[in-house]
C-alpha positions in Angstrom: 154.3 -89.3 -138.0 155.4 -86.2 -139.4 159.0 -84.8 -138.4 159.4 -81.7 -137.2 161.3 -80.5 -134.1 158.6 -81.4 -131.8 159.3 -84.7 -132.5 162.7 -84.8 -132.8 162.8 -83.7 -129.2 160.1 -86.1 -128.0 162.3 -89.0 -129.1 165.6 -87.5 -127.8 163.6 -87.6 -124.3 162.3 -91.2 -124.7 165.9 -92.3 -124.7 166.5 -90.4 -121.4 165.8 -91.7 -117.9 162.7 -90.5 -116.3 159.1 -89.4 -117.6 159.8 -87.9 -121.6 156.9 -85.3 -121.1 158.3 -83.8 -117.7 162.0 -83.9 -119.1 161.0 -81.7 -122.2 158.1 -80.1 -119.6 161.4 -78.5 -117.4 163.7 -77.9 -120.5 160.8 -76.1 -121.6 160.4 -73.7 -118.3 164.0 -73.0 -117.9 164.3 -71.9 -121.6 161.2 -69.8 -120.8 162.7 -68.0 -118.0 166.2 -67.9 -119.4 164.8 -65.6 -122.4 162.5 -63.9 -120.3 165.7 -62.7 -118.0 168.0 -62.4 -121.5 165.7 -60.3 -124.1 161.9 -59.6 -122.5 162.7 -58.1 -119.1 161.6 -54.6 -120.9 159.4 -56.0 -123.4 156.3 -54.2 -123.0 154.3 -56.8 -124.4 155.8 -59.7 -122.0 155.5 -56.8 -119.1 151.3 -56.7 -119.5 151.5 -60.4 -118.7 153.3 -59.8 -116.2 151.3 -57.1 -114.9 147.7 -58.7 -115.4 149.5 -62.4 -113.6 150.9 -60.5 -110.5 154.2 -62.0 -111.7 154.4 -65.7 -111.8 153.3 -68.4 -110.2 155.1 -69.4 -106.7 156.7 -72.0 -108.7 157.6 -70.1 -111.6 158.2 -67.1 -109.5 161.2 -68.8 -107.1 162.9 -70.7 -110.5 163.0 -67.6 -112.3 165.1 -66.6 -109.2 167.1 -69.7 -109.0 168.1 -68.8 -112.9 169.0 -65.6 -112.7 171.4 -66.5 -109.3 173.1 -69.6 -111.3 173.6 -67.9 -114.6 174.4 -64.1 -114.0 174.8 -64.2 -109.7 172.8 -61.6 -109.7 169.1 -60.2 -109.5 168.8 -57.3 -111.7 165.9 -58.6 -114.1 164.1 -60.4 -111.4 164.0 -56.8 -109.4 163.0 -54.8 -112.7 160.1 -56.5 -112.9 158.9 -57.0 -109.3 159.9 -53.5 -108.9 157.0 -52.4 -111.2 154.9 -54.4 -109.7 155.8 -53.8 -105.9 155.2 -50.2 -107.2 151.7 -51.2 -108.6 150.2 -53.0 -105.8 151.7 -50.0 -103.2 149.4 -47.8 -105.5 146.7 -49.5 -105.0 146.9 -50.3 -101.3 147.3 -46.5 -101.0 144.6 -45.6 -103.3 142.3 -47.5 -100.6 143.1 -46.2 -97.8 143.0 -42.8 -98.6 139.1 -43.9 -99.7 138.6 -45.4 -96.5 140.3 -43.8 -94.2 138.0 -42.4 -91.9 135.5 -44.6 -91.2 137.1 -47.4 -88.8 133.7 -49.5 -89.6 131.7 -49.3 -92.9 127.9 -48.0 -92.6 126.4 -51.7 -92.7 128.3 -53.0 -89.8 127.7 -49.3 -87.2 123.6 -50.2 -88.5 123.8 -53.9 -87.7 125.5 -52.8 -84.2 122.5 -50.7 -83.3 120.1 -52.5 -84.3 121.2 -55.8 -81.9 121.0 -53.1 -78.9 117.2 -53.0 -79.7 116.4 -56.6 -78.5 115.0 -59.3 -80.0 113.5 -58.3 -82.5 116.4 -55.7 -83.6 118.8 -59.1 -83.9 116.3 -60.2 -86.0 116.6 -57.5 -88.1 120.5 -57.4 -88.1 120.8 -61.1 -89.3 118.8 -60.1 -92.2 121.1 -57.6 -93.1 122.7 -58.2 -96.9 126.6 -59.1 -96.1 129.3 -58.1 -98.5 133.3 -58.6 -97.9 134.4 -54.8 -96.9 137.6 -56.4 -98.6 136.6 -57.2 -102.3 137.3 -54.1 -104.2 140.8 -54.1 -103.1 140.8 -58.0 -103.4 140.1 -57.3 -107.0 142.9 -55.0 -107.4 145.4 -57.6 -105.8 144.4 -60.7 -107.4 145.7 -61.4 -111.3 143.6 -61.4 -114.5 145.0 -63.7 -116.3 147.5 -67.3 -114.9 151.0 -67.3 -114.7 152.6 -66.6 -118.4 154.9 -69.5 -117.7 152.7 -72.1 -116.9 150.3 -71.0 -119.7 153.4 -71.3 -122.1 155.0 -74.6 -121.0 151.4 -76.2 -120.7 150.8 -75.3 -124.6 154.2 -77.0 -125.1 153.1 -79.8 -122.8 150.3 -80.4 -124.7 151.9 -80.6 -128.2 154.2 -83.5 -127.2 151.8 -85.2 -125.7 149.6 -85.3 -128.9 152.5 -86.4 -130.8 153.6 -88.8 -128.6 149.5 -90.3 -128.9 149.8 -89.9 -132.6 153.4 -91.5 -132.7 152.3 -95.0 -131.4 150.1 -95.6 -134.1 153.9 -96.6 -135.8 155.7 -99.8 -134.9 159.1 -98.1 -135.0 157.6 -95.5 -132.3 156.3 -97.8 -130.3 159.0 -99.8 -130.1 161.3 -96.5 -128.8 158.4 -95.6 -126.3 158.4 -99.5 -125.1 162.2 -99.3 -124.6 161.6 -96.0 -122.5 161.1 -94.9 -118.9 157.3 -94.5 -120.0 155.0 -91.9 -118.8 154.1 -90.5 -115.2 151.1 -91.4 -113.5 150.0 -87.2 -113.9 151.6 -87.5 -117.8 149.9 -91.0 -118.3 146.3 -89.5 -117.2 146.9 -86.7 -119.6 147.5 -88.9 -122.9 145.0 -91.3 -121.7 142.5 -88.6 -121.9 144.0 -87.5 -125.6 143.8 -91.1 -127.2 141.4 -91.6 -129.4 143.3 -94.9 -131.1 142.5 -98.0 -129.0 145.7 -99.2 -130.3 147.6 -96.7 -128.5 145.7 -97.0 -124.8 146.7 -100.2 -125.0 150.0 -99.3 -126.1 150.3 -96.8 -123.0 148.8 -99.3 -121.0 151.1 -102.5 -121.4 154.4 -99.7 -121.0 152.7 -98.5 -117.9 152.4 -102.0 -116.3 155.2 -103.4 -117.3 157.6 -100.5 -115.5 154.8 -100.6 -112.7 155.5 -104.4 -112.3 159.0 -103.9 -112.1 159.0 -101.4 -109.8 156.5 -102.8 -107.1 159.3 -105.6 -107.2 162.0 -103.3 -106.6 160.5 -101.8 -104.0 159.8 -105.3 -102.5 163.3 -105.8 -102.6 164.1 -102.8 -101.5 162.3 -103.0 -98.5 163.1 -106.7 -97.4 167.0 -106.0 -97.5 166.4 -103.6 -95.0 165.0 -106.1 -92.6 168.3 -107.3 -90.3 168.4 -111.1 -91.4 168.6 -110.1 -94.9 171.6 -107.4 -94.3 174.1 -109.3 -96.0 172.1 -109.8 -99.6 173.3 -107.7 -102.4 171.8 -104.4 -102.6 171.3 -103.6 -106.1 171.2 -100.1 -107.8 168.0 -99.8 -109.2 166.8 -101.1 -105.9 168.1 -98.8 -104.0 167.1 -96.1 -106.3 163.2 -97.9 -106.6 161.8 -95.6 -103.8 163.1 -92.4 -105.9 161.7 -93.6 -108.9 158.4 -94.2 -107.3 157.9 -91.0 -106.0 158.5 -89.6 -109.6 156.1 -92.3 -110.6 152.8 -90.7 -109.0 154.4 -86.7 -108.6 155.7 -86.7 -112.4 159.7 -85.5 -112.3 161.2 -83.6 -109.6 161.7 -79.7 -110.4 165.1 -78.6 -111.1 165.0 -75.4 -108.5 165.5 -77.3 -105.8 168.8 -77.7 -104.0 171.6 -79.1 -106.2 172.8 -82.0 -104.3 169.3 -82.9 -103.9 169.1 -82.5 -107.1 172.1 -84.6 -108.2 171.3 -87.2 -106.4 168.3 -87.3 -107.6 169.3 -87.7 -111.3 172.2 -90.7 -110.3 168.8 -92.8 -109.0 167.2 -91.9 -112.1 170.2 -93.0 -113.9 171.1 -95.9 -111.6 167.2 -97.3 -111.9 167.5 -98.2 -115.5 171.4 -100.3 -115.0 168.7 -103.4 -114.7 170.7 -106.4 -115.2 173.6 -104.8 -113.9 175.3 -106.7 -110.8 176.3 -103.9 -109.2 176.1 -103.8 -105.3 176.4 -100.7 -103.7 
Protein backbone atom coordinates (compact mmCIF):
# COMPACT_ATOMS: atom_id res chain seq x y z
CA UNK A 1 0.00 0.00 0.00
CA UNK A 2 1.48 3.07 -1.26
CA UNK A 3 1.79 6.16 1.07
CA UNK A 4 0.53 9.18 0.16
CA UNK A 5 -1.75 11.65 2.02
CA UNK A 6 -4.77 9.77 1.25
CA UNK A 7 -3.66 7.26 3.34
CA UNK A 8 -2.05 8.92 5.87
CA UNK A 9 -5.52 10.41 6.63
CA UNK A 10 -7.35 7.14 6.20
CA UNK A 11 -5.30 5.67 9.10
CA UNK A 12 -5.49 8.89 11.31
CA UNK A 13 -9.43 8.21 10.96
CA UNK A 14 -9.25 4.45 11.78
CA UNK A 15 -7.88 5.35 15.21
CA UNK A 16 -10.86 7.74 15.77
CA UNK A 17 -14.21 6.76 17.14
CA UNK A 18 -16.98 6.36 14.64
CA UNK A 19 -17.11 5.27 10.82
CA UNK A 20 -13.28 6.36 9.17
CA UNK A 21 -15.05 7.03 5.75
CA UNK A 22 -17.77 9.50 7.13
CA UNK A 23 -15.14 11.17 9.60
CA UNK A 24 -12.77 12.09 6.56
CA UNK A 25 -16.36 12.29 4.38
CA UNK A 26 -17.33 15.65 6.79
CA UNK A 27 -13.67 16.92 7.23
CA UNK A 28 -13.86 16.77 3.63
CA UNK A 29 -17.19 19.02 3.24
CA UNK A 30 -16.31 21.54 5.74
CA UNK A 31 -12.85 22.11 4.11
CA UNK A 32 -14.98 22.41 0.86
CA UNK A 33 -17.12 25.03 2.03
CA UNK A 34 -14.54 26.77 4.23
CA UNK A 35 -12.47 27.60 0.86
CA UNK A 36 -15.34 28.11 -1.15
CA UNK A 37 -16.46 31.11 1.45
CA UNK A 38 -12.37 32.07 1.94
CA UNK A 39 -10.92 32.32 -1.91
CA UNK A 40 -13.86 31.11 -4.66
CA UNK A 41 -16.88 33.25 -3.71
CA UNK A 42 -15.86 35.33 -6.99
CA UNK A 43 -14.24 32.72 -8.87
CA UNK A 44 -15.88 32.66 -12.03
CA UNK A 45 -15.08 29.20 -12.62
CA UNK A 46 -16.54 27.93 -9.12
CA UNK A 47 -19.63 30.61 -9.90
CA UNK A 48 -20.81 28.41 -13.35
CA UNK A 49 -21.12 25.51 -10.93
CA UNK A 50 -22.83 27.31 -8.96
CA UNK A 51 -25.04 28.67 -11.51
CA UNK A 52 -25.78 25.38 -13.62
CA UNK A 53 -26.42 23.40 -9.64
CA UNK A 54 -28.94 26.25 -8.49
CA UNK A 55 -26.55 26.47 -5.57
CA UNK A 56 -26.07 23.49 -3.45
CA UNK A 57 -27.79 20.86 -2.27
CA UNK A 58 -30.28 21.46 0.81
CA UNK A 59 -27.60 19.78 2.78
CA UNK A 60 -24.79 21.51 1.41
CA UNK A 61 -26.68 24.66 1.03
CA UNK A 62 -27.71 25.08 5.12
CA UNK A 63 -23.82 23.88 6.21
CA UNK A 64 -22.30 26.34 4.03
CA UNK A 65 -24.53 28.73 6.14
CA UNK A 66 -23.73 27.19 9.40
CA UNK A 67 -19.83 27.90 8.38
CA UNK A 68 -19.95 31.10 7.48
CA UNK A 69 -22.11 32.02 10.90
CA UNK A 70 -19.38 30.08 13.23
CA UNK A 71 -16.28 31.32 11.56
CA UNK A 72 -16.89 35.02 10.39
CA UNK A 73 -20.68 35.69 12.15
CA UNK A 74 -21.61 36.88 9.20
CA UNK A 75 -23.28 36.09 5.76
CA UNK A 76 -21.53 38.12 3.15
CA UNK A 77 -20.29 35.16 0.79
CA UNK A 78 -23.35 33.11 1.35
CA UNK A 79 -25.43 36.37 0.03
CA UNK A 80 -22.94 37.11 -2.97
CA UNK A 81 -23.73 34.03 -4.35
CA UNK A 82 -27.42 33.51 -3.73
CA UNK A 83 -27.71 37.02 -4.75
CA UNK A 84 -26.66 36.08 -8.35
CA UNK A 85 -28.71 33.51 -8.42
CA UNK A 86 -31.93 34.99 -6.69
CA UNK A 87 -31.21 37.55 -9.53
CA UNK A 88 -31.13 34.69 -12.22
CA UNK A 89 -34.12 32.77 -11.40
CA UNK A 90 -36.29 36.47 -10.94
CA UNK A 91 -35.12 36.81 -14.72
CA UNK A 92 -36.45 34.07 -15.65
CA UNK A 93 -39.74 33.95 -13.82
CA UNK A 94 -40.16 37.42 -15.40
CA UNK A 95 -39.07 36.42 -18.81
CA UNK A 96 -42.23 34.02 -18.60
CA UNK A 97 -44.65 35.91 -17.69
CA UNK A 98 -44.27 38.61 -19.88
CA UNK A 99 -44.53 35.48 -22.75
CA UNK A 100 -47.64 34.39 -21.13
CA UNK A 101 -49.26 36.95 -19.95
CA UNK A 102 -52.28 37.24 -21.69
CA UNK A 103 -53.71 34.16 -22.13
CA UNK A 104 -55.08 32.97 -18.58
CA UNK A 105 -55.51 29.34 -20.38
CA UNK A 106 -53.21 28.02 -23.19
CA UNK A 107 -54.96 27.17 -26.67
CA UNK A 108 -55.12 23.26 -25.90
CA UNK A 109 -56.96 23.53 -22.70
CA UNK A 110 -59.89 26.63 -24.27
CA UNK A 111 -60.14 23.60 -27.42
CA UNK A 112 -60.54 20.65 -24.98
CA UNK A 113 -63.23 23.01 -23.00
CA UNK A 114 -65.32 23.30 -26.12
CA UNK A 115 -65.15 20.38 -27.40
CA UNK A 116 -66.75 18.54 -23.96
CA UNK A 117 -69.73 21.06 -24.54
CA UNK A 118 -70.39 19.13 -27.79
CA UNK A 119 -71.57 15.75 -26.03
CA UNK A 120 -70.45 12.60 -26.15
CA UNK A 121 -68.74 12.35 -28.72
CA UNK A 122 -66.87 15.82 -28.29
CA UNK A 123 -65.45 14.19 -24.73
CA UNK A 124 -64.32 11.71 -26.77
CA UNK A 125 -62.48 13.80 -28.77
CA UNK A 126 -61.03 15.95 -25.77
CA UNK A 127 -59.54 12.87 -24.00
CA UNK A 128 -57.68 12.24 -27.02
CA UNK A 129 -56.18 15.44 -26.92
CA UNK A 130 -52.06 15.21 -26.69
CA UNK A 131 -51.30 16.67 -22.95
CA UNK A 132 -48.17 18.53 -22.26
CA UNK A 133 -47.27 20.32 -18.69
CA UNK A 134 -48.03 24.20 -19.51
CA UNK A 135 -45.17 24.37 -16.81
CA UNK A 136 -42.09 22.65 -18.45
CA UNK A 137 -40.23 25.37 -20.18
CA UNK A 138 -40.03 27.35 -17.15
CA UNK A 139 -39.46 24.05 -15.10
CA UNK A 140 -36.34 23.77 -17.30
CA UNK A 141 -35.18 27.09 -16.47
CA UNK A 142 -35.61 26.40 -12.63
CA UNK A 143 -34.21 23.05 -12.32
CA UNK A 144 -30.07 22.65 -12.28
CA UNK A 145 -27.89 21.15 -15.01
CA UNK A 146 -25.49 19.67 -13.29
CA UNK A 147 -25.62 18.14 -8.99
CA UNK A 148 -24.50 19.97 -6.22
CA UNK A 149 -20.52 20.86 -6.69
CA UNK A 150 -20.19 19.80 -3.11
CA UNK A 151 -21.45 16.52 -3.17
CA UNK A 152 -19.85 15.86 -6.48
CA UNK A 153 -16.42 16.84 -4.79
CA UNK A 154 -16.69 15.09 -1.45
CA UNK A 155 -18.11 11.87 -3.28
CA UNK A 156 -14.72 11.80 -5.51
CA UNK A 157 -12.97 12.08 -2.17
CA UNK A 158 -15.26 9.47 -0.69
CA UNK A 159 -14.42 7.21 -3.21
CA UNK A 160 -10.65 7.43 -3.15
CA UNK A 161 -10.53 6.36 0.61
CA UNK A 162 -12.65 3.81 0.18
CA UNK A 163 -10.43 2.17 -2.59
CA UNK A 164 -7.56 2.57 -0.41
CA UNK A 165 -9.04 1.33 2.49
CA UNK A 166 -10.16 -2.11 -0.01
CA UNK A 167 -6.61 -2.12 -1.26
CA UNK A 168 -5.05 -1.57 2.37
CA UNK A 169 -6.42 -4.89 3.84
CA UNK A 170 -4.66 -6.97 1.48
CA UNK A 171 -1.67 -6.00 4.37
CA UNK A 172 -1.56 -7.65 7.73
CA UNK A 173 -0.36 -4.49 9.43
CA UNK A 174 -3.62 -2.66 7.84
CA UNK A 175 -5.72 -5.03 8.75
CA UNK A 176 -4.82 -5.21 12.01
CA UNK A 177 -5.46 -1.11 12.45
CA UNK A 178 -8.89 -1.54 10.66
CA UNK A 179 -9.65 -4.64 13.08
CA UNK A 180 -8.81 -2.45 16.09
CA UNK A 181 -11.17 0.32 14.61
CA UNK A 182 -14.77 1.43 14.87
CA UNK A 183 -15.25 -0.32 11.31
CA UNK A 184 -17.33 0.87 8.59
CA UNK A 185 -21.14 2.05 8.44
CA UNK A 186 -23.72 -0.07 7.10
CA UNK A 187 -24.03 2.86 3.92
CA UNK A 188 -19.84 2.87 4.03
CA UNK A 189 -19.77 -1.01 4.32
CA UNK A 190 -22.17 -1.50 1.21
CA UNK A 191 -19.94 0.84 -0.74
CA UNK A 192 -16.54 -1.16 -0.18
CA UNK A 193 -18.29 -4.30 -0.41
CA UNK A 194 -19.28 -3.37 -3.85
CA UNK A 195 -15.41 -2.16 -4.61
CA UNK A 196 -13.75 -5.51 -3.39
CA UNK A 197 -12.52 -7.49 -5.66
CA UNK A 198 -10.01 -9.46 -3.04
CA UNK A 199 -11.98 -12.25 -1.30
CA UNK A 200 -9.55 -11.75 1.37
CA UNK A 201 -10.66 -8.39 2.06
CA UNK A 202 -14.78 -9.17 2.08
CA UNK A 203 -13.96 -11.37 4.52
CA UNK A 204 -11.78 -9.01 6.20
CA UNK A 205 -14.77 -6.29 6.13
CA UNK A 206 -16.97 -8.89 7.03
CA UNK A 207 -15.54 -10.52 10.34
CA UNK A 208 -14.90 -6.40 11.53
CA UNK A 209 -18.55 -5.79 10.69
CA UNK A 210 -19.84 -8.66 12.87
CA UNK A 211 -17.75 -8.54 15.40
CA UNK A 212 -18.78 -4.65 16.35
CA UNK A 213 -22.39 -5.83 15.19
CA UNK A 214 -22.28 -8.54 17.89
CA UNK A 215 -21.17 -6.31 20.45
CA UNK A 216 -23.51 -3.86 19.90
CA UNK A 217 -26.85 -6.00 19.68
CA UNK A 218 -25.49 -6.88 23.31
CA UNK A 219 -25.26 -3.47 24.37
CA UNK A 220 -28.34 -2.59 23.26
CA UNK A 221 -29.69 -5.71 25.08
CA UNK A 222 -28.27 -4.35 28.10
CA UNK A 223 -29.29 -1.22 27.44
CA UNK A 224 -32.62 -1.95 27.24
CA UNK A 225 -33.09 -4.48 30.22
CA UNK A 226 -31.62 -1.84 32.76
CA UNK A 227 -34.43 0.12 31.91
CA UNK A 228 -36.91 -2.32 32.98
CA UNK A 229 -37.77 -1.30 37.02
CA UNK A 230 -36.46 -4.62 38.71
CA UNK A 231 -33.17 -4.11 37.14
CA UNK A 232 -32.79 -0.19 38.20
CA UNK A 233 -30.24 -0.77 40.53
CA UNK A 234 -27.52 -2.67 38.01
CA UNK A 235 -24.64 -0.66 36.80
CA UNK A 236 -25.34 1.32 33.83
CA UNK A 237 -22.25 1.26 31.84
CA UNK A 238 -21.04 3.89 29.32
CA UNK A 239 -20.93 2.30 26.20
CA UNK A 240 -24.26 1.00 27.11
CA UNK A 241 -25.83 3.88 27.50
CA UNK A 242 -24.20 5.36 24.51
CA UNK A 243 -25.18 1.72 22.41
CA UNK A 244 -28.47 3.31 21.04
CA UNK A 245 -26.31 6.44 19.60
CA UNK A 246 -23.96 4.27 18.09
CA UNK A 247 -26.64 2.20 16.42
CA UNK A 248 -28.20 4.84 14.79
CA UNK A 249 -24.81 5.87 13.30
CA UNK A 250 -24.53 2.17 12.47
CA UNK A 251 -27.31 2.03 9.70
CA UNK A 252 -27.39 6.26 8.88
CA UNK A 253 -23.43 6.45 8.59
CA UNK A 254 -22.13 9.57 11.01
CA UNK A 255 -24.29 12.25 12.11
CA UNK A 256 -23.68 15.70 10.15
CA UNK A 257 -21.82 18.37 11.98
CA UNK A 258 -24.56 21.31 11.07
CA UNK A 259 -26.75 20.37 13.40
CA UNK A 260 -27.14 22.00 16.79
CA UNK A 261 -23.95 21.99 18.93
CA UNK A 262 -25.11 20.46 22.01
CA UNK A 263 -26.69 17.89 19.94
CA UNK A 264 -23.82 17.72 18.47
CA UNK A 265 -21.48 17.36 21.53
CA UNK A 266 -23.25 14.97 22.95
CA UNK A 267 -23.29 13.15 20.27
CA UNK A 268 -19.38 12.86 19.95
CA UNK A 269 -19.02 11.98 24.15
CA UNK A 270 -21.29 8.66 23.11
CA UNK A 271 -19.14 8.12 20.36
CA UNK A 272 -16.26 8.51 22.55
CA UNK A 273 -17.91 6.81 25.64
CA UNK A 274 -18.85 3.65 23.28
CA UNK A 275 -15.39 2.53 22.79
CA UNK A 276 -14.22 2.88 27.03
CA UNK A 277 -15.31 -1.10 26.71
CA UNK A 278 -13.87 -2.66 29.75
CA UNK A 279 -14.08 0.42 31.53
CA UNK A 280 -16.27 0.04 34.95
CA UNK A 281 -17.57 3.18 34.72
CA UNK A 282 -21.22 3.70 35.92
CA UNK A 283 -22.86 6.65 35.01
Amino acid sequence: MNVNLATVNLKRALRKPGCPICRLRQQAERRYLFTLLYENVNDGGTRQHLVRGMGLCPEHAWALQAVEQERWHDGLGVGIIYEDLAGRVSASLAEYLKRNSVPSRDTRTSLRLRLERLGRPGRWLACRLPSSSPGASLLAQLSPSECCRACDLVGQMEETHLNWLVEGLAETEFQALYAASAGLCLPHLRLALAGANDAQAVNCLAEVAAAHLGLLVSDLGEYVRKHDWNNRGEPKHSWEQASWVRAVAFFAAEAPQGEGENVYRSRQKAMAEYDRRGEIDTL
